[in-house]
C-alpha positions as CSV (number, residue, x, y, z in Angstrom):
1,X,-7.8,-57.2,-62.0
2,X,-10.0,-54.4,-60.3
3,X,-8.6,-54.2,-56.5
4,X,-12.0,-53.6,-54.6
5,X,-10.7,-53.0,-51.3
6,X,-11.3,-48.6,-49.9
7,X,-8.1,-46.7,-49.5
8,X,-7.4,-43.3,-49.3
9,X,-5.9,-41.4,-52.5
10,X,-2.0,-39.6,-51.9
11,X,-4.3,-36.0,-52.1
12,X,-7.0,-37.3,-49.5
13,X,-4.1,-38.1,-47.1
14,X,-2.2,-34.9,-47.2
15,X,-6.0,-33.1,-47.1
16,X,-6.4,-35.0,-43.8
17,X,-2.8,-34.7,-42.1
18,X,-3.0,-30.8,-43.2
19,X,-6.4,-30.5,-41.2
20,X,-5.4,-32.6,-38.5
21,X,-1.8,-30.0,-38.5
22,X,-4.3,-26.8,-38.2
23,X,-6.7,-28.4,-35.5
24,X,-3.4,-29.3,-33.5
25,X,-1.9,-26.0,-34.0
26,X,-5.3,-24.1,-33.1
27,X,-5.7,-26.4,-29.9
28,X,-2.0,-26.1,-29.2
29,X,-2.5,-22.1,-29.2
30,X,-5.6,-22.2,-27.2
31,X,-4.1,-24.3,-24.2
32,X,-1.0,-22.3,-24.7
33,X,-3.1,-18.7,-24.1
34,X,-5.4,-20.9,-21.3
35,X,-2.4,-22.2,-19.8
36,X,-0.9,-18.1,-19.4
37,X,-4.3,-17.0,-18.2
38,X,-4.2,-19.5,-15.3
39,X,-0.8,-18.5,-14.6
40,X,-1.7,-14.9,-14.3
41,X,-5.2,-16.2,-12.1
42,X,-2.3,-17.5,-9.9
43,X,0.0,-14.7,-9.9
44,X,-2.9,-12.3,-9.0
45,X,-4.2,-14.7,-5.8
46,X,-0.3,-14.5,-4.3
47,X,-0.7,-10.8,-4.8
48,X,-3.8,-10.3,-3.1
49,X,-2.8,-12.8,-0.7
50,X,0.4,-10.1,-0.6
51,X,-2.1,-7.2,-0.3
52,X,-3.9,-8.6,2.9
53,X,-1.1,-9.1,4.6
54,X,0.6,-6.1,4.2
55,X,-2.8,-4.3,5.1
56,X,-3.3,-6.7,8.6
57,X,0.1,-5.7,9.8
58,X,-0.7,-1.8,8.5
59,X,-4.3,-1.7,10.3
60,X,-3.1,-3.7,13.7
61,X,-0.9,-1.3,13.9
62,X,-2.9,1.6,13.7
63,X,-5.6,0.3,16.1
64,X,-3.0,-0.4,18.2
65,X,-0.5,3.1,18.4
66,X,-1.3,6.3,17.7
67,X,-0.3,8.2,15.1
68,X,2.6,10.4,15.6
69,X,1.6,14.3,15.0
70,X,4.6,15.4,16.1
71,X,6.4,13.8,13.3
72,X,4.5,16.0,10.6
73,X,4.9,18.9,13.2
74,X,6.4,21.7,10.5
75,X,5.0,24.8,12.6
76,X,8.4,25.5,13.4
77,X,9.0,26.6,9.7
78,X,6.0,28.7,9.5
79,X,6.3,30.4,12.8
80,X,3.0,29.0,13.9
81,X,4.7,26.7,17.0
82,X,4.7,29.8,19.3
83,X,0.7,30.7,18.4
84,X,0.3,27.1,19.5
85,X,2.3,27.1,22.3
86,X,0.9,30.4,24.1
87,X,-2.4,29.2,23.4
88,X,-5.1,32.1,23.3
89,X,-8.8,32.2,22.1
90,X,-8.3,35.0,19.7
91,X,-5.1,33.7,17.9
92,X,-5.7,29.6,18.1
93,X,-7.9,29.6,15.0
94,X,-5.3,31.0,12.9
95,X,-2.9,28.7,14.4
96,X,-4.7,26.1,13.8
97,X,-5.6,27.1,10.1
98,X,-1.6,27.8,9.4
99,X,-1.0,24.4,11.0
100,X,-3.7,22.6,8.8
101,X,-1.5,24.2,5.1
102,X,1.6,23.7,6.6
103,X,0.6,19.7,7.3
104,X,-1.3,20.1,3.4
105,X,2.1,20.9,2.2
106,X,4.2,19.1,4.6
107,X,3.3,15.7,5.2
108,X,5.1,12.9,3.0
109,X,2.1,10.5,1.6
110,X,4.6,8.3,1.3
111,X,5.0,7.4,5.0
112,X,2.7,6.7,8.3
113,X,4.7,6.9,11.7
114,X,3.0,5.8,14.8
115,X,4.2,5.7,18.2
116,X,3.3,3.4,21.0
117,X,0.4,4.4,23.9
118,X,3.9,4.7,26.5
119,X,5.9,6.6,23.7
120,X,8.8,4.7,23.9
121,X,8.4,2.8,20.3
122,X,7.9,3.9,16.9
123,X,6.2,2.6,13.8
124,X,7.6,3.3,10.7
125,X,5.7,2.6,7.2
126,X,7.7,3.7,4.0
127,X,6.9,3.6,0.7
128,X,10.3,3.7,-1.7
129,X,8.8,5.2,-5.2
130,X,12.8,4.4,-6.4
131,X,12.8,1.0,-5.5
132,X,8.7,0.2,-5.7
133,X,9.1,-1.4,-2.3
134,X,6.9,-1.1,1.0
135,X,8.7,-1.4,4.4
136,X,8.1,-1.4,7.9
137,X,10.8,-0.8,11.2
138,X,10.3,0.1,14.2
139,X,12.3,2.3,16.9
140,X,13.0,2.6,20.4
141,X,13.5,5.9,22.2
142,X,17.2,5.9,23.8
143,X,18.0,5.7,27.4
144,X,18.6,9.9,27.6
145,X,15.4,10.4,25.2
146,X,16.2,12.9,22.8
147,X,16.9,10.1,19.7
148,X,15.6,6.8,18.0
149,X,17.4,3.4,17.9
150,X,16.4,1.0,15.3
151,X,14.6,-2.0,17.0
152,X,14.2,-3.9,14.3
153,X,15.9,-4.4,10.8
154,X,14.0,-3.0,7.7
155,X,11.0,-5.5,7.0
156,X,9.8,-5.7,3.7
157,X,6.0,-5.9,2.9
158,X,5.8,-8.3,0.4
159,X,8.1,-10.3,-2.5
160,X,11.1,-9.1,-4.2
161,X,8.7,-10.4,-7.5
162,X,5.9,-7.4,-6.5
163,X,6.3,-4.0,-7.1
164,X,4.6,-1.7,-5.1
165,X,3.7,1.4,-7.6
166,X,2.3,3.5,-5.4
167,X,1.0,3.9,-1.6
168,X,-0.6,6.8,-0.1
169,X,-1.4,7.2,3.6
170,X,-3.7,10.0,4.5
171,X,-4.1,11.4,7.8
172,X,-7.5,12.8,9.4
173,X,-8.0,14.5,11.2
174,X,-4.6,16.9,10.2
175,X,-4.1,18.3,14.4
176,X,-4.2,15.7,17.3
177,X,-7.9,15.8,18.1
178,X,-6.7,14.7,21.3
179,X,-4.4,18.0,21.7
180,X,-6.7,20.4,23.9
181,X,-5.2,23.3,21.6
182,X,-7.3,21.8,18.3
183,X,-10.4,20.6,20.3
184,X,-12.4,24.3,20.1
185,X,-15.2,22.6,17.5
186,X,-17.8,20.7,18.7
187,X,-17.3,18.3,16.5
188,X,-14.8,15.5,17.3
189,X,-13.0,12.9,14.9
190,X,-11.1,9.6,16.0
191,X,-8.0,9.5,14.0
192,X,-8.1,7.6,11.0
193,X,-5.5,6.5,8.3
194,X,-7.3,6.4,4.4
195,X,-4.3,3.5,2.7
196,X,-4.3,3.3,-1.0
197,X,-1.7,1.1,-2.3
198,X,-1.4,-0.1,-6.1
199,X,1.1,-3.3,-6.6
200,X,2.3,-4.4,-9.6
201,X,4.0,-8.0,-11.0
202,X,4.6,-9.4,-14.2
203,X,2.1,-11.0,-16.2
204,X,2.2,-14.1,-18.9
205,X,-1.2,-13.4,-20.7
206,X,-0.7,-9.6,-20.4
207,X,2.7,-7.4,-19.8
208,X,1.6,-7.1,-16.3
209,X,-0.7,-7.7,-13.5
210,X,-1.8,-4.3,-11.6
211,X,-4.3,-4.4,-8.5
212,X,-4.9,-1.6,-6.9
213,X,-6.3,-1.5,-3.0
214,X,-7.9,1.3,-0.6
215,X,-9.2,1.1,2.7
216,X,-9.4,3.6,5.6
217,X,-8.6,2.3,9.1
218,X,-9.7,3.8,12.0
219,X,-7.4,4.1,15.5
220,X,-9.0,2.2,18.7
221,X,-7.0,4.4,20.9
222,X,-9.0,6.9,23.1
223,X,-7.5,9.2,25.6
């Protein structure tokens, strides 16, 4: 007797389960590698989100002190402080150039100091290439005012899971434009502070997530 009822043969049925394993594994891949991507979209929101902070407490700052020239002050070394000091016509120019290489060759990128409009509190922006971190403390000038106490611990500028690659601060104009000495040009410059700052996390879809960041910010002090 001829059974008339369809069925599927033993080859059609491993045919279909061995399609059916590929379109799983394929789909299994694709949300795996969609699943990473959205992880990294994530990752790289909390790091901008890291970014802008650290960049509202950096430009508040600056709009709010002023940047401390005496701090990249290296005329000492280059004999320049006594042209500067006794200030003449003839000889402030060439101060004023040695001043400008010493401060090329001087002045640590790595760092911003800015002191408060009464100059009794410091500002202190590191960047620690060794340990890829970005800090902030400030500093009150002692009671016989010749030294800095710490007047707050060592804040850190974003998560221990961030690296921070690589920050640069430059200053411009390189003298006080607010120093009569360094105010012979007509021209006249508010002091600004160009950041560029590159942070660094690790990825899932990629080894890592890098985003880098520049702005310049320009101080609302005027004297």
């Amino acid at each position: 007797m001829i059974n008339k009822n369809p069925a599927f043969t033993l080859i059609e049925l491993l045919i279909a389960i061995t399609v059916f394993s590929i379109f799983i594994a394929f789909s299994m891949t694709a949300f795996s590698v969609f699943h990473r991507v959205q992880q990294d979209s994530a990752t790289s929101r909390d790091v901008m989100f890291q970014i802008d902070d650290a960049m509202n407490i950096i430009t508040e700052a600056v709009k709010e002190n002023k940047i401390y020239y005496d701090e990249y002050d290296c005329s000492n070394s280059l004999g320049t402080k006594t042209l500067l000091t006794n200030f003449d016509l003839n000889i402030s120019l060439r101060a004023n150039i040695l001043t400008a290489y010493c401060l090329d060759d001087y002045i640590d990128p790595s760092s911003l100091v800015l002191i408060s409009l009464d100059g009794l509190e410091r500002i202190v922006f590191t960047w620690d290439s060794d340990e890829e971190s970005l800090t902030m403390q400030k500093f009150a000038l002692n009671d016989s005012g010749d030294d800095w106490d710490e007047l707050s611990d060592l804040l850190k500028l974003h998560s221990d899971s961030v690296n921070v690659t690589n920050v640069d601060f430059r200053i411009f104009p390189k003298l006080d434009p607010y120093d009569f000495r360094n105010n012979e040009a007509e021209d006249f410059y508010q002091p600004n502070v160009k950041v560029e700052m590159t942070f660094e996390t690790p990825g899932q879809a990629k080894p890592s997530i890098i985003l880098d960041f520049e702005t310049t910010i320009t101080s609302r002090v005027y004297q």
